[in-house]
C-alpha positions as CSV (number, residue, x, y, z in Angstrom):
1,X,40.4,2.3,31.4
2,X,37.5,1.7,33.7
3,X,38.4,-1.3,36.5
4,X,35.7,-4.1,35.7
5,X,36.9,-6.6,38.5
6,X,34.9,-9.6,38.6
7,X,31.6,-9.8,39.8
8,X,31.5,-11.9,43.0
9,X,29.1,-15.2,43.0
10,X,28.2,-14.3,46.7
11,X,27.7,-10.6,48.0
12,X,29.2,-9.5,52.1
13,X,25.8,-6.6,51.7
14,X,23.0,-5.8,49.5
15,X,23.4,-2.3,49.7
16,X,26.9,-0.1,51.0
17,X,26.3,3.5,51.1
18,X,28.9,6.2,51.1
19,X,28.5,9.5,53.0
20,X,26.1,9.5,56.3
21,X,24.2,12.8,55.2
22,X,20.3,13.8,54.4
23,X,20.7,11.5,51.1
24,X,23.3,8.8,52.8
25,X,20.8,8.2,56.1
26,X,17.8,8.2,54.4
27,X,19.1,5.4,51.7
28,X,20.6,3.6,54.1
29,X,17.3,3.4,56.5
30,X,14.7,2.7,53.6
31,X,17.1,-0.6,52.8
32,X,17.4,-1.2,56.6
33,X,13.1,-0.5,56.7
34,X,12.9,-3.5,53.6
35,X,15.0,-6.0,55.6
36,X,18.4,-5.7,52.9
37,X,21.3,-5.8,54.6
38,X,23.6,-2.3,54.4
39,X,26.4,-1.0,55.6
40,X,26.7,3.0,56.1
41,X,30.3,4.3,55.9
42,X,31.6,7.9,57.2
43,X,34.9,9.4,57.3
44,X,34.0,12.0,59.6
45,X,30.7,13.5,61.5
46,X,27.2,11.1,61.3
47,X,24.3,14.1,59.7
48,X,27.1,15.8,57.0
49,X,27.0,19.1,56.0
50,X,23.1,19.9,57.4
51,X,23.4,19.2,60.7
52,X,27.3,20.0,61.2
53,X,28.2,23.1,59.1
54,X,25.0,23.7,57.0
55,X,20.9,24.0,57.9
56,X,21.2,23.5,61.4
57,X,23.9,26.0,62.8
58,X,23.3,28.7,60.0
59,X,19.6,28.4,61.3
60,X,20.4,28.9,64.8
61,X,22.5,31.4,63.7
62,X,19.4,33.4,61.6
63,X,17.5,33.1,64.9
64,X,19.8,35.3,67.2
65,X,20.5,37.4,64.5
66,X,16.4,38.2,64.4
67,X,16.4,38.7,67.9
68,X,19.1,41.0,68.3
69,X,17.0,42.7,65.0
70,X,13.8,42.8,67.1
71,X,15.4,44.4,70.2
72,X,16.7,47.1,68.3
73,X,13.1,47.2,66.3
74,X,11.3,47.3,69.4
75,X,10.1,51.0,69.7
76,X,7.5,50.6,66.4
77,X,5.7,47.8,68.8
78,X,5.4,50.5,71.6
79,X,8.4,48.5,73.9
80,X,11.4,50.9,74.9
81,X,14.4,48.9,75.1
82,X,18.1,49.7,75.1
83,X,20.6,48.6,72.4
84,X,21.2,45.2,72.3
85,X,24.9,44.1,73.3
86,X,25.8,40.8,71.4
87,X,27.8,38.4,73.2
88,X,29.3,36.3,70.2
89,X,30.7,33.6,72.2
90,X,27.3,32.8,73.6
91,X,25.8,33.0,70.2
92,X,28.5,30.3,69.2
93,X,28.1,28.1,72.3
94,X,23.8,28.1,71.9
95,X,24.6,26.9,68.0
96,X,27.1,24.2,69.2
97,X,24.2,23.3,71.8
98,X,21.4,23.1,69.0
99,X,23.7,20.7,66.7
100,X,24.3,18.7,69.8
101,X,20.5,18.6,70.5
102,X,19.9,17.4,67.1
103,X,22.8,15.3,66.9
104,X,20.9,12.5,68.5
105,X,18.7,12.0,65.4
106,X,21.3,10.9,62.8
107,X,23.6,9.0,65.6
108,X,25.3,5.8,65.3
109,X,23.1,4.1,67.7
110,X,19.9,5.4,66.1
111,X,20.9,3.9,63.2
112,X,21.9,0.8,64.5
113,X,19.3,0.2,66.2
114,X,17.0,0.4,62.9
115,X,19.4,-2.4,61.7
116,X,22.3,-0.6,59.8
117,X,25.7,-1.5,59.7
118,X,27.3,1.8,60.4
119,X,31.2,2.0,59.9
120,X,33.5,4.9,60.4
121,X,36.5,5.3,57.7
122,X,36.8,6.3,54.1
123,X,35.5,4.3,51.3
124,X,37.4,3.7,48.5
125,X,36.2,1.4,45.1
126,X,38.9,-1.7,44.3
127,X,36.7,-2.8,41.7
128,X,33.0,-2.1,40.7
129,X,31.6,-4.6,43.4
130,X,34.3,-4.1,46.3
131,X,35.5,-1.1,48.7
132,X,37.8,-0.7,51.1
133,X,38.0,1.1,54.3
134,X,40.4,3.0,55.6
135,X,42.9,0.4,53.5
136,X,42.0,-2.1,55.5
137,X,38.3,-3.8,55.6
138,X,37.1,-4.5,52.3
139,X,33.4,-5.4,51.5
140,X,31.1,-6.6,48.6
141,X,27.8,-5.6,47.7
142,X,24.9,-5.8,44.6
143,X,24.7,-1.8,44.9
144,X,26.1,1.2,45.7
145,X,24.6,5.1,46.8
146,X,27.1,7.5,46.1
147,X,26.2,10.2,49.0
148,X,29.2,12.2,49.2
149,X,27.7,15.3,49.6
150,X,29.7,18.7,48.0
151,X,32.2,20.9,49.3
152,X,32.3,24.9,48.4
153,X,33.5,25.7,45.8
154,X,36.9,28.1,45.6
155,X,37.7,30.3,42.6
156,X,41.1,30.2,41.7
157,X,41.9,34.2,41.9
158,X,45.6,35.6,42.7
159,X,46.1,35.6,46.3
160,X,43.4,33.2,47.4
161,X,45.4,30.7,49.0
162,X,46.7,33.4,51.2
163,X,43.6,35.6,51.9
164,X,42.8,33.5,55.3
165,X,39.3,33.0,53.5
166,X,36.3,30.8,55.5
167,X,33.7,28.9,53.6
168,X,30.3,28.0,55.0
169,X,32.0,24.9,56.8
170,X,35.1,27.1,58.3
171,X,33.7,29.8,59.6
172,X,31.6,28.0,62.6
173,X,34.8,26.5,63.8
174,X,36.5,29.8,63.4
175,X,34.3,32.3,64.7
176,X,33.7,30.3,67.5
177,X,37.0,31.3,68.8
178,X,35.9,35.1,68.5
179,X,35.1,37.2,71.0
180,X,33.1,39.9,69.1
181,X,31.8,39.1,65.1
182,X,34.4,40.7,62.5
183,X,34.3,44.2,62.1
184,X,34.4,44.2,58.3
185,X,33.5,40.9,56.7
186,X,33.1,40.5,52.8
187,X,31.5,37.8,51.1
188,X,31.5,36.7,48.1
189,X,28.3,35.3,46.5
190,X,25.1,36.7,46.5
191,X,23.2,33.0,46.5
192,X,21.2,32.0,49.5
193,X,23.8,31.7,51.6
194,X,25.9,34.3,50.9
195,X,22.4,36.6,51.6
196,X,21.2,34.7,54.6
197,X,24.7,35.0,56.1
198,X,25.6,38.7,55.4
199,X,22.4,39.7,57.0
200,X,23.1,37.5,60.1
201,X,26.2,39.0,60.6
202,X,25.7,42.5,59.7
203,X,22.8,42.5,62.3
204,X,25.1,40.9,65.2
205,X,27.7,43.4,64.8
206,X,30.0,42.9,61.2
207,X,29.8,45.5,58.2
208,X,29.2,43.5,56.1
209,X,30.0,43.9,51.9
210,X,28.2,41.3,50.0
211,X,30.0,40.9,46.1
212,X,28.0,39.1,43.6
213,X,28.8,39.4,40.0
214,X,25.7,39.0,38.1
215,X,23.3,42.2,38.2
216,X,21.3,41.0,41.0
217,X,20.7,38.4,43.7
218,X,19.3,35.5,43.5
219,X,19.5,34.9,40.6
220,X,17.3,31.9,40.3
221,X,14.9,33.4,42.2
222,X,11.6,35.7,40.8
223,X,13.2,39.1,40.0
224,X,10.8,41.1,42.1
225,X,11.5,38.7,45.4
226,X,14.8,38.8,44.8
227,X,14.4,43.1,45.1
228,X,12.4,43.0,48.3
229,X,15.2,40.9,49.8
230,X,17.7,43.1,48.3
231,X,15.3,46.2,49.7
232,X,15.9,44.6,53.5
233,X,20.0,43.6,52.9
234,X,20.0,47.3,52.1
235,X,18.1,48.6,55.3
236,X,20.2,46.5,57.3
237,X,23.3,48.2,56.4
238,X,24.8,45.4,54.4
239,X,26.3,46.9,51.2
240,X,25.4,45.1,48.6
241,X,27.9,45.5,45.2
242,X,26.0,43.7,42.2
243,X,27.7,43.4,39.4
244,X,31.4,43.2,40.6
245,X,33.5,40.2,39.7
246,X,36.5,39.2,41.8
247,X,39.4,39.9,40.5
248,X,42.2,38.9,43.3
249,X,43.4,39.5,46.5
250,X,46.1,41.4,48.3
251,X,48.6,40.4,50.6
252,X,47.2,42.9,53.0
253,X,43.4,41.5,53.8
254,X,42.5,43.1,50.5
255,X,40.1,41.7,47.9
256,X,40.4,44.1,44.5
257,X,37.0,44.0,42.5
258,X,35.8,45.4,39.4
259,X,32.6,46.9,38.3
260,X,31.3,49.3,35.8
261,X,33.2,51.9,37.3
262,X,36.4,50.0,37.3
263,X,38.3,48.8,40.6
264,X,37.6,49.1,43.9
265,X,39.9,47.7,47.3
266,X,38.1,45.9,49.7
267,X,39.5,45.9,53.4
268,X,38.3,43.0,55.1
269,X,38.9,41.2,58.3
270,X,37.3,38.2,57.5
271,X,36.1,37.3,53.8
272,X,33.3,34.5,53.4
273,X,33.8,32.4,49.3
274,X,30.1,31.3,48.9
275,X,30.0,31.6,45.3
276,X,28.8,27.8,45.2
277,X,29.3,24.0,46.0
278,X,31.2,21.2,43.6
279,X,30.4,17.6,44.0
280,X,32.9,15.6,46.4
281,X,34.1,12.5,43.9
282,X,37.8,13.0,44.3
283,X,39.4,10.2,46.6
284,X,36.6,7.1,46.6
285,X,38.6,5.0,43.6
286,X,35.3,6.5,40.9
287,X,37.8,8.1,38.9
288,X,39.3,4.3,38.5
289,X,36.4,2.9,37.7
290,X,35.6,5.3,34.7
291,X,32.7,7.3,36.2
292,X,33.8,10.5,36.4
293,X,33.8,12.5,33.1
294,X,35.2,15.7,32.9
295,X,35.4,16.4,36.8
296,X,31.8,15.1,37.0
297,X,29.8,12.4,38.0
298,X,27.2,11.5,35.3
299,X,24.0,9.8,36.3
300,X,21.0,9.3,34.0
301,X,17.6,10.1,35.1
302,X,17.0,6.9,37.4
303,X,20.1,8.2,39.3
304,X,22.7,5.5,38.1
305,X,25.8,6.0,37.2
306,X,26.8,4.7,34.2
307,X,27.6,1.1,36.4
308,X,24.1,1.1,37.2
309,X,24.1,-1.0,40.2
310,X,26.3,1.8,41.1
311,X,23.9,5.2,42.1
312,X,24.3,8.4,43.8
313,X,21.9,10.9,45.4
314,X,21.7,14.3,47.5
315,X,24.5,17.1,46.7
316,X,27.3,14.4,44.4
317,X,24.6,13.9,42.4
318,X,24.6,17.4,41.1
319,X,20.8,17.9,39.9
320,X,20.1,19.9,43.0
321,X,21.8,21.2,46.2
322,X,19.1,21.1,49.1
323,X,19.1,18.5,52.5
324,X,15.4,17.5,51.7
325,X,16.1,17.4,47.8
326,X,19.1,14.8,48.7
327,X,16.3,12.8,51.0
328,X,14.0,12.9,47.8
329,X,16.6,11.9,45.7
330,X,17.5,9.2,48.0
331,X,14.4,7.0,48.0
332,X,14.6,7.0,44.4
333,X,18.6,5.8,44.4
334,X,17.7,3.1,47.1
335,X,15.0,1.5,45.8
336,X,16.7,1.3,42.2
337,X,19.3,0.1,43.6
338,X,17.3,-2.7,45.7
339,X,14.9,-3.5,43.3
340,X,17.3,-4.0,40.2
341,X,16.5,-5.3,37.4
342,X,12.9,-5.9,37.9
343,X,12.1,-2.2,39.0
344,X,13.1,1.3,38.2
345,X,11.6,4.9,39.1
346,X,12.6,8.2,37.8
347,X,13.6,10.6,40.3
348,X,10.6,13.5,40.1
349,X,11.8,17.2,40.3
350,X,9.0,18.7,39.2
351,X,7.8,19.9,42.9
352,X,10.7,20.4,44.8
353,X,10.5,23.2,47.7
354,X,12.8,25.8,48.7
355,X,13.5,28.4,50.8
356,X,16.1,31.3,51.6
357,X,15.8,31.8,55.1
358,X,16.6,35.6,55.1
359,X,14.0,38.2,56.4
360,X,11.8,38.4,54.4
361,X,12.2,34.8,53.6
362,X,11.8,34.1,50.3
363,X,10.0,30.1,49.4
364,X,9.6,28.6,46.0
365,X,8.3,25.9,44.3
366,X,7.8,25.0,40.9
367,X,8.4,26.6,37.6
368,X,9.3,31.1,37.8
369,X,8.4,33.4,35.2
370,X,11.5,33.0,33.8
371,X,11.7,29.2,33.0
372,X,8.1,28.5,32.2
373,X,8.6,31.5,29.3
374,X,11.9,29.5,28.4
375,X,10.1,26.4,28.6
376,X,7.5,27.7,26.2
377,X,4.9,27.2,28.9
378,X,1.5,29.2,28.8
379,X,0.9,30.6,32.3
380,X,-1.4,33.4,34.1
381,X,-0.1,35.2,37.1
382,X,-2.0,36.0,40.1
383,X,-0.2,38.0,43.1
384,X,-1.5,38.3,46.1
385,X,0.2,41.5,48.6
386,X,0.6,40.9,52.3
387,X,-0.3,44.4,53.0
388,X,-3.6,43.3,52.6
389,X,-3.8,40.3,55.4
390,X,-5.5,40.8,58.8
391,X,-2.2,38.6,60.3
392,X,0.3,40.5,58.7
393,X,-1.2,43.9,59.5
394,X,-1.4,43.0,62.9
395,X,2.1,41.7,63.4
396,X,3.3,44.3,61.7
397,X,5.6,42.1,58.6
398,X,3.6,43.8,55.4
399,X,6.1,43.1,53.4
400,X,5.7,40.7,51.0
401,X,3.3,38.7,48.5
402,X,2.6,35.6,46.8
403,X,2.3,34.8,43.6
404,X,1.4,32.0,41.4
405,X,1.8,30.4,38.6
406,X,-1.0,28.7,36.7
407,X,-1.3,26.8,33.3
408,X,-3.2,29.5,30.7
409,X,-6.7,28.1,31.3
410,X,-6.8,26.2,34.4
411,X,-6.6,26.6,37.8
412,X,-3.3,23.9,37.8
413,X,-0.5,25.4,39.9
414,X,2.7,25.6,38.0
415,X,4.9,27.4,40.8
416,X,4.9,29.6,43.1
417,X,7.0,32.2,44.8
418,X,6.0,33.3,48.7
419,X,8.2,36.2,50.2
420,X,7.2,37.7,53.3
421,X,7.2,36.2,57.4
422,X,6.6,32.5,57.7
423,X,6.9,32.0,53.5
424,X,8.6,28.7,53.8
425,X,5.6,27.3,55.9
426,X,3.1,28.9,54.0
427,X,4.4,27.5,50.8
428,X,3.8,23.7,52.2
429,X,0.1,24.2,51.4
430,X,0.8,25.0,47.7
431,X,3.9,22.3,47.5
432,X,0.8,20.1,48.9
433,X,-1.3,20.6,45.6
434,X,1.0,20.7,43.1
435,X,2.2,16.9,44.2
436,X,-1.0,16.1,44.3
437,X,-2.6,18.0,41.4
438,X,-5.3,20.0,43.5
439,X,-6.1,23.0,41.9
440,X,-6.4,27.2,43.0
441,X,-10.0,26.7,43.7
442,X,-9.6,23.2,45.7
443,X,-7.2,25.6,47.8
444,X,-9.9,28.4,48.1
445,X,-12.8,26.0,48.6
446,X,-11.0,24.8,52.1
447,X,-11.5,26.7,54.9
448,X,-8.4,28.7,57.0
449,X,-8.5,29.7,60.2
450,X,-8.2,33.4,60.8
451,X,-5.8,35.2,61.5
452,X,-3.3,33.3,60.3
453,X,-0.4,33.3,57.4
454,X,-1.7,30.6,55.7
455,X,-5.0,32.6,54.6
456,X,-2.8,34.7,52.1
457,X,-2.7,30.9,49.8
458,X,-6.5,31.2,50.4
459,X,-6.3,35.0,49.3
460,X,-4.2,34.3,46.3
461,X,-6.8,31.8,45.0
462,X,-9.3,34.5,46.0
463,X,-7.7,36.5,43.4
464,X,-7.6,34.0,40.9
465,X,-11.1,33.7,41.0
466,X,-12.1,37.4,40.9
467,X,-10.0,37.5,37.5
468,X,-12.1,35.0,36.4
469,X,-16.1,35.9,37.2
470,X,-18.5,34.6,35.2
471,X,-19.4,38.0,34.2
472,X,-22.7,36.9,31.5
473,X,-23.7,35.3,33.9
474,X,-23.6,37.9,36.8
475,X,-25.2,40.3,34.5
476,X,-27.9,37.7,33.6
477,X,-28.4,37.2,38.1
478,X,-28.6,41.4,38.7
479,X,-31.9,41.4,36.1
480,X,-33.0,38.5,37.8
481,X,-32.6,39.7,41.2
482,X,-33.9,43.1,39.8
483,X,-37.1,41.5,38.3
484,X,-37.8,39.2,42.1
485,X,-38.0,42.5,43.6
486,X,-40.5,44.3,41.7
């Protein structure tokens, strides 16, 4: 039975939130911005999984990995070069340096100093309107943001206790203890981070085996993006096993999977589960208090639980898994929560970025081919191939396209799917007008410098427009223009 407690006639905060990560910071610093009084309470490192184990060290991981890729590719830009030698230590020291760099922006005394009441300790709900710290301070509040974040997820196969297997948060802790990257590593998933990771290793020194058990990766992804980032893996040397499932592991740093063909043994020095992330609700008292329904956390479309001064936001929340989809999420939980009962906003999905940082990177938005034909939607398609732009050509990176989305009819962008150099910054432009319901042509009608990425949005609208000429009406000018000259 849920714990109802007794409402207090006098509150110790406005707002207490739980978990100091994208969605934890941000809801604590908007109620901090309007002057309500909030505590923000951490068990361990300010920043979460982004800056600590996530976006930040897997991107400064991507970046030496292209480097030591660009040495080696160095002879089709007319530079001679040796082989590159990786030194892995450095590599881990530079991505301990970069967190540390960063660290500064989600710190205590930043956030302090903008007026909240940061605490260290783990939270734990005695009734609906009190929690407890580390068994020991207890506060009150009106509302609550759930920001716990998500922690990977582990499929219980035979052997997996034993395997010595890393997750996306082990293995910078582990390999930095490494002097060389592992000889064989496996991984299993074949989501973006199972595809950004096994092409940073393979190209600082692992073999790398990459297990996914649906036919292809990406699943989420456009299916001819997700094959020109399958193209690359490949060309890389990663081998890439679609359509295998997991079946156990071996007592001797074996993984046994099975595909079409049957079985096949794995050796592995190191294997990476990346197979996806679970929402972390086990330990703050919500189970107690009735919230949690079959292993999940329920919230309705405002982000409330089903307490609703009680909310949650970012990764917990479990309608997305992205650091700037839990700061999104976030303003929406905090102000609900503040502005209860006189105001309430629906969180808004409906253009919501984002990117797999492999090479090519691959940068979405909106609705795919897929779900606007399971949604019923009518759309057009217009691609655009970056073997046609004067920037691409030049740099060499041909690879790639864009395409888009519109509603059958209009120029209204629907989604969008950019692969190719630079495609999560090129796709800001489009993210851009869809928010704010500019149209293809608005996009074609602005001008972009050349040469530059960005002109392949203006290209793509280009293309929309040429499938759409006013052809009566060309035919009508050509006898006019004939007739004017005589």
């Amino acid at each position: 039975m849920a714990n109802s407690g007794t409402k207090p006639k006098r509150f110790d905060r406005n707002l207490i939130v739980i978990g100091a990560g994208s969605a934890g910071l941000v809801s604590a610093y908007i109620a901090a911005i309007a002057q309500a009084k909030v505590t923000l309470i951490e068990a361990h490192a300010m920043g979460g999984d982004c800056l600590n184990t996530g976006c930040v060290p897997s991107k400064a991981l991507i970046k030496s990995a292209r480097v030591a890729h660009m040495v080696s590719d160095a002879a089709r830009f007319g530079i001679k070069t040796s082989t590159p030698t990786i030194d892995f230590p450095v590599v881990m020291q530079r991505i301990r340096e970069v967190i540390t760099a960063i660290e500064p922006h989600d710190s205590v005394e930043r956030f302090t100093g903008l007026g909240v009441d940061c605490m260290k300790g783990y939270a734990r709900f005695i009734d609906p309107w009190t929690v407890e710290i580390d068994g020991k301070t207890r506060l009150t509040a009106q509302s609550f943001v759930i920001a716990t974040g998500a922690a990977p997820l582990i499929p219980p196969l035979p052997g997996v206790e034993a395997s010595g297997y890393l997750t996306s948060e082990t293995l910078w802790d582990e390999f930095a203890k490494r002097p060389a990257a592992p000889k064989r590593l496996v991984i299993l998933g074949g989501g973006p981070i199972g595809c950004e990771l096994a092409q940073s290793f393979q190209r600082l020194g692992s073999q790398v085996t990459l297990v996914e058990m649906a036919e292809r990766l990406l699943l989420k992804e456009e299916a001819d993006a997700a094959a020109l980032v399958t193209e690359h893996l490949h060309a890389d040397g990663v081998e890439i096993l679609t359509g295998h499932k997991a079946v156990r592991f071996e007592t001797n740093k074996c993984l046994i999977v099975e595909g079409s063909q049957g079985e096949r043994t794995l050796a592995y020095d190191d294997v990476l589960i990346a197979v996806g992330r679970k929402p972390r609700i086990a330990g703050f008292g919500l189970e107690e208090l009735g919230l949690v329904i079959d292993g999940k956390l329920p919230v309705d479309g405002f982000l409330r639980t089903n307490m609703p001064h009680i909310l949650c936001a970012g990764d917990v929340a479990g309608k997305q898994q992205l650091t700037h989809g839990g700061s999104h999420e976030a303003w929406y939980a905090s102000v609900n929560a503040l502005a209860r009962p006189f105001k309430k906003y629906r969180a808004d999905y409906r253009v919501l970025p984002r990117v797999t940082y492999t090479e090519p990177e691959l940068a979405a938005v909106g609705l795919t081919e897929v779900e606007a034909t399971r949604q019923g939607v009518a759309f057009d398609v217009t691609r655009y191939d970056l073997d046609d732009l004067d920037r691409a050509i030049a740099e060499g990176e041909q690879a790639g396209f864009v395409k888009i989305l519109t509603a059958t009819g209009s120029d209204r962008i629907l989604g969008a799917t950019i692969i190719g150099e630079h495609a999560g910054e090129i796709l800001a432009e489009i993210t851009f007008a869809m928010k704010h319901q500019l149209g293809l042509r608005k996009i074609l009608a602005t001008i972009h410098p050349y040469p530059t990425w960005s002109e392949a949005t203006k290209y793509a609208a280009g293309q929309y427009g040429l499938a759409r000429k006013p052809l009566a009406l060309l035919k009508w000018a050509e006898r006019w223009f004939r007739w004017r000259r005589g």
